[in-house]
C-alpha positions, -999 to 999 in steps of 0.1 A, spaced: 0 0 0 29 22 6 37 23 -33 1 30 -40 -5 62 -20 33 79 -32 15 73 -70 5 105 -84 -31 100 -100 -38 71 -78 -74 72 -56 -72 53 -24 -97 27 -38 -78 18 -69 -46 19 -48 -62 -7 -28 -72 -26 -58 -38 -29 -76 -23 -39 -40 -47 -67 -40 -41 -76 -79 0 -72 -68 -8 -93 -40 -24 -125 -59 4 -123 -92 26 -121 -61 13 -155 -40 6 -170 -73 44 -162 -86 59 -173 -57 50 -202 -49 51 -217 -83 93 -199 -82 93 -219 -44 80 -254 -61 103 -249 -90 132 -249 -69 119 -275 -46 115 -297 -74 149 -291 -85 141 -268 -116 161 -242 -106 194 -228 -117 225 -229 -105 232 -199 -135 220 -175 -121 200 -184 -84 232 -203 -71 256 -177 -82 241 -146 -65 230 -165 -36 271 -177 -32 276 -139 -38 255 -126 -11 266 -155 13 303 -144 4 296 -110 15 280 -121 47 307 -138 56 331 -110 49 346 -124 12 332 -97 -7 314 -99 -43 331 -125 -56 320 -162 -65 334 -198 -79 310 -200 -106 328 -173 -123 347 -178 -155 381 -165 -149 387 -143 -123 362 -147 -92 358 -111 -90 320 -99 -100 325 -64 -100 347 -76 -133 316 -81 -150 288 -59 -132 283 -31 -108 249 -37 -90 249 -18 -63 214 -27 -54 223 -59 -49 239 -53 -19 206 -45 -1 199 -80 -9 220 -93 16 205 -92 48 171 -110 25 198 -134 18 211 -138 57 180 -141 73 157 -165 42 185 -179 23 176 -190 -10 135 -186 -5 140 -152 10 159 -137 -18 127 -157 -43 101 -140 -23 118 -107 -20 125 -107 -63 86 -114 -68 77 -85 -45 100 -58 -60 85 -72 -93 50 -72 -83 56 -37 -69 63 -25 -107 27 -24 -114 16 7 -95 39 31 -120 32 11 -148 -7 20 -136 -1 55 -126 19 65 -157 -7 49 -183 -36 67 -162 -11 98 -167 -7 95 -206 -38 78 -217 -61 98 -194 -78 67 -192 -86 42 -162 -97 13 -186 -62 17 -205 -42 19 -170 -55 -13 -156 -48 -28 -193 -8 -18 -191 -8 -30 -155 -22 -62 -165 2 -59 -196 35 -55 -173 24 -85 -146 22 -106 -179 48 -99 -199 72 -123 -205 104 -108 -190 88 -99 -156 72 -129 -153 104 -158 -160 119 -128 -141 104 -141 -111 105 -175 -122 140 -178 -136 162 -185 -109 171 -147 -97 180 -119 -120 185 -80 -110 181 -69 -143 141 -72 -147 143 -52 -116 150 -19 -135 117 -20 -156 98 -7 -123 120 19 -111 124 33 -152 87 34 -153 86 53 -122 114 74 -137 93 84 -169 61 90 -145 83 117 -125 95 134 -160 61 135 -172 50 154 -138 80 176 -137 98 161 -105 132 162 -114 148 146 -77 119 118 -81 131 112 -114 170 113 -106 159 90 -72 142 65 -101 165 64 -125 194 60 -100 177 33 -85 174 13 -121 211 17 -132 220 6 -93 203 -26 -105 219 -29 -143 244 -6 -154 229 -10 -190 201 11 -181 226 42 -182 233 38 -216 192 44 -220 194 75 -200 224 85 -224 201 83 -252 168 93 -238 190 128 -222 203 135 -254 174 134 -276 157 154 -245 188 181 -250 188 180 -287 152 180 -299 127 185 -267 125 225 -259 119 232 -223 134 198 -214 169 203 -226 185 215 -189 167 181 -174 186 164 -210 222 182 -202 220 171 -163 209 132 -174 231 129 -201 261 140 -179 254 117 -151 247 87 -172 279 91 -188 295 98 -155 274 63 -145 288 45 -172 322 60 -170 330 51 -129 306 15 -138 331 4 -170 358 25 -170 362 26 -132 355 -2 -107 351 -30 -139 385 -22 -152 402 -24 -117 386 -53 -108 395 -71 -146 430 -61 -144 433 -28 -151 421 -19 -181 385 -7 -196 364 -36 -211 330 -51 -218 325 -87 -203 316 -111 -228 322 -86 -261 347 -107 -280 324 -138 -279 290 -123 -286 302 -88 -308 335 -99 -318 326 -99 -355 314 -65 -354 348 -48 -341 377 -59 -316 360 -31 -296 327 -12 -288 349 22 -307 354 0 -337 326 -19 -337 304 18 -339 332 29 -369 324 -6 -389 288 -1 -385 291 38 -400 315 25 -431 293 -2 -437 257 -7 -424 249 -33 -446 274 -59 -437 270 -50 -400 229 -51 -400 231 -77 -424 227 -103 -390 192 -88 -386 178 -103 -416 175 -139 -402 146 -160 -397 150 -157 -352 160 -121 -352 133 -112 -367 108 -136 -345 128 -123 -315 116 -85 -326 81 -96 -332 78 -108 -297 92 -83 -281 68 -58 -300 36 -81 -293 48 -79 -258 29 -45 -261 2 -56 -286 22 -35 -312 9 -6 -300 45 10 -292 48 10 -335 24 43 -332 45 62 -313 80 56 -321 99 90 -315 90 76 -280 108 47 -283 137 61 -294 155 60 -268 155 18 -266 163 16 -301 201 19 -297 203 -10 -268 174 -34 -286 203 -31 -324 230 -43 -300 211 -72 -284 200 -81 -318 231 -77 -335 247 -106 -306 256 -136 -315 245 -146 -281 205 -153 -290 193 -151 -257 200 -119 -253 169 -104 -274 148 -127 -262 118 -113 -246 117 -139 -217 154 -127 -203 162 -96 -184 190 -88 -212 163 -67 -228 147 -56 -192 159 -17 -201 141 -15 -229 106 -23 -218 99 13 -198 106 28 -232 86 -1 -251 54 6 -226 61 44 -229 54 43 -264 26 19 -266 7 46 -239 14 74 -265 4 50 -291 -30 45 -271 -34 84 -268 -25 88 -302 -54 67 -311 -82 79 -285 -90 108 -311 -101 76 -334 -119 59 -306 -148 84 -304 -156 80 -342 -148 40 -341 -148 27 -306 -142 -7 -321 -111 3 -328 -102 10 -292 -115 -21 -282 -96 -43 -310 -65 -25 -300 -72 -35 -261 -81 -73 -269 -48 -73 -295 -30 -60 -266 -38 -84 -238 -42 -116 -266 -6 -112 -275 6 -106 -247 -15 -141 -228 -4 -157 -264 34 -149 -253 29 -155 -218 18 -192 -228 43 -201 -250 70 -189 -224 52 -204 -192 33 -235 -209 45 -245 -245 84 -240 -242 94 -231 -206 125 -219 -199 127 -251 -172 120 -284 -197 88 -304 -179 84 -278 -151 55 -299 -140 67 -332 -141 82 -340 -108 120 -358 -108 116 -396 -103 146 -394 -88 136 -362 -66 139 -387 -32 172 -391 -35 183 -361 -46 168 -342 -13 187 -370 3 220 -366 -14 221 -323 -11 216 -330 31 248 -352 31 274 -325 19 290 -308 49 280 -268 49 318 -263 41 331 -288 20 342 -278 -17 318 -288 -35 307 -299 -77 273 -303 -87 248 -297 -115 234 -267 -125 197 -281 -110 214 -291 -79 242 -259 -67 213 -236 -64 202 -260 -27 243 -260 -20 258 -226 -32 261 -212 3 295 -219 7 329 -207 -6 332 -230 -30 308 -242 -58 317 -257 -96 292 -268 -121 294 -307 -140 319 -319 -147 344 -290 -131 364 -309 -98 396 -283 -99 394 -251 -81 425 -230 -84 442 -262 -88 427 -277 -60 407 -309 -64 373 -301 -48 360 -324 -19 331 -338 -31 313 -344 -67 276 -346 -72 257 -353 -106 225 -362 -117 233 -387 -144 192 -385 -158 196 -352 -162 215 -340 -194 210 -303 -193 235 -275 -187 260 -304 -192 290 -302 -218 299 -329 -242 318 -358 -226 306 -350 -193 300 -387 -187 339 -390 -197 350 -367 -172 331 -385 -144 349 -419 -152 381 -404 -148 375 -388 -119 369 -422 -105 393 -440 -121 421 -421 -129 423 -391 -104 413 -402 -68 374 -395 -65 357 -426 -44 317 -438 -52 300 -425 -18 268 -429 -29 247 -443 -61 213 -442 -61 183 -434 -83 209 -419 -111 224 -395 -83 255 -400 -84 280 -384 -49 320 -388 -56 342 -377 -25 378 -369 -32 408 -391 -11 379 -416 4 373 -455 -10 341 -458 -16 318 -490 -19 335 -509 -48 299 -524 -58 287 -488 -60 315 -480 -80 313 -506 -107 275 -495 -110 283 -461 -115 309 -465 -144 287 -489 -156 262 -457 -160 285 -435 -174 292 -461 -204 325 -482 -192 
């Protein structure tokens, strides 16, 4: 209730009424995240690594983790401040508290998402359409669902952002938008945009432009050029560029002079058969609407060509927080679209109402095919046959033994120092001191990981604990039950 009564526009009744709507999307969200990872359907990439994070700073180690690539060291890769404040959740709930606490802050996205529709649209019927619009949307909801992300967290506070720029309140807009790139650095580089334009082509805006333009670029500047190149080593960098952009330049600089020399070759990429579905979705997201107002989504433009342009699919896909900073602007412009229409809606009001139902179809279309039809967790409602044992086998690892496990399984084991993923057993050259796969489970597993489990058992010193039900418990130095053992190569194709 809180959020409701500091919403501008907001009557105490409908306050009430998008608390309660919050509420439900919020018990309903929750527990099906809580029976996900009871069931062993959640992740290890990302749940167990920023639950490891938070436990490491708890305990004094600082942001770093095991499941890292390279150095250990996340502020390499990300500065979240926010995600500090997650740490107490993390102390006192563990693994459900930091679940419960993501759904909230999500569910808590829908009172700007109502107030700035009510704002644009000047209609009530419209608002409770875009609040229903951002509860279902595909990114907010595997948001919740999806292990535990901070990116979808921006799409509230940006909305909230855009709400205090259309009313004028420049310290509740720099509070917003502060609060958004404190949970993604990415967002900055939409303020950089969305300033600009305001400081170029918006009269009587262009001080508020000058002032966020300057301090995104100051964001961005301390975020990557500051504490991510101290923490890599020293030297300025984008994590993952060479792998996912690496065709388009060595660098973002040359990357940016490639695409001016020659647009064709570099937006070439764009013409392919998923790019193009991956666009489609993330426009139907909004039932399209955003396409009739599209000065206001300029300032997303920029950010959705990059993710588009990565080899990396995922990362325009509308069900992953990669493209979380470009939904504010993606709602923003579907609202103008709406208002841009109303003038039509007097002289064919079934116009308003196709737009509303193509709106809220596309969007329950989406929200089925991401939740139902392909899940980002295969057979999310199919409970393990082997789920037993594996509850067994996660109470048997001491809290602070070293520890490798599979991606379903680290996120019930990541609070400790640490934590490899299948088949991973060397940690700074150290062998870790137990091993613990799911041999009927094939996901987030490399080829030959079957291999790699044989010769830890026969060739470098890892004894059978435990075989049971496919769940298979290796501890390094220790003999093992030689029956156990011959059952378990067996398994893994002696």
């Amino acid at each position: 209730m809180e959020c409701a009564k500091n919403m501008p526009g907001l009557t105490e009744g409908e306050g009430r009424r998008l608390a309660v709507v919050a509420g439900v999307w919020a018990l309903l969200i929750g527990v099906y995240a809580a029976f996900l990872h009871a069931a062993f359907r959640s992740s290890a990439l990302d749940l167990a690594l920023h639950t490891q994070l938070l436990w490491n700073v708890n305990h004094g180690h600082g942001l770093v983790s095991s499941l890292l690539a390279g150095s250990d060291d996340f502020l390499a890769r990300h500065v979240w401040p926010l995600l500090l404040a997650f740490a107490p959740v993390q102390a006192v709930g563990g693994v459900g508290g930091l679940i419960a606490a993501q759904v909230l802050a999500l569910a808590a996205g829908v009172f700007p998402a109502y107030a700035l529709a009510l704002e644009i649209t000047s209609s009530r019927r419209w608002a409770w359409i875009f609040a229903a619009l951002y509860l279902a949307h595909p990114a907010i909801a595997c948001g919740a669902l999806d292990s535990f992300h901070l990116e979808a967290l921006t799409v509230g506070p940006m909305l909230a952002a855009l709400l205090a720029y259309r009313l004028r309140r420049p310290w509740a807009f720099a509070a917003a938008a502060l609060l958004a790139v404190s949970a993604y650095e990415v967002a900055a580089g939409v303020w950089t945009v969305f300033g600009l334009i305001l400081l170029l082509a918006v009269p009587g805006r262009r001080r508020w432009g000058a002032v966020t333009l300057a301090l995104s670029l100051l964001w961005l500047a301390l975020a990557v050029g500051g504490v991510m190149a101290l923490a890599g080593g020293g030297a300025a960098h984008v994590p993952h560029w060479a792998e996912r952009f690496g065709r388009l330049g060595a660098t973002p600089a040359e990357a940016l002079g490639n695409a001016l020399r020659h647009p064709v070759d570099t937006l070439s990429p764009w013409v392919q058969r998923d790019k193009i579905w991956a666009l489609t979705r993330l426009l139907a997201a909004v039932g399209f609407l955003c396409l009739c107002s599209l000065r206001h989504l300029t300032p997303a433009l920029p950010l959705l060509a990059i993710l588009l342009l990565s080899t990396f699919t995922v990362q325009a896909d509308v069900r992953y927080g990669y493209i979380a900073p470009t939904l504010p602007f993606l709602f923003f412009a579907a609202m103008h679209g709406v208002r841009r229409l109303r003038p039509w809606a007097g002289r064919a009001p079934k116009l308003a109402r196709a737009a509303a139902a193509l709106a809220l179809l596309a969007t329950a279309a989406l929200l089925f095919d991401t939740q139902i039809r392909r899940p980002l967790r295969r057979h999310p409602f199919r409970l393990r046959a082997n789920l037993p044992a594996l509850r067994e086998a996660v109470t048997r690892v001491p809290p602070g033994a070293s520890l490798c496990a599979d991606n379903h399984i680290g996120p019930h084991l990541a609070q400790r120092r640490v934590l490899l993923l299948t088949p991973a057993a060397m940690y700074r050259n150290v062998p870790v001191d137990f091993v613990l796969s799911d041999l009927r489970e094939a996901d987030m597993k490399p080829h030959g990981c079957a291999a790699v489990l044989r010769a830890l058992i026969e060739e470098r010193g890892y004894g059978v604990l435990d075989f049971r039900d496919g769940v298979l418990w290796l501890g390094y130095g220790r003999a093992g039950d030689p029956r156990l053992r011959e059952a378990a190569l067996q398994a893994l194709g002696r």
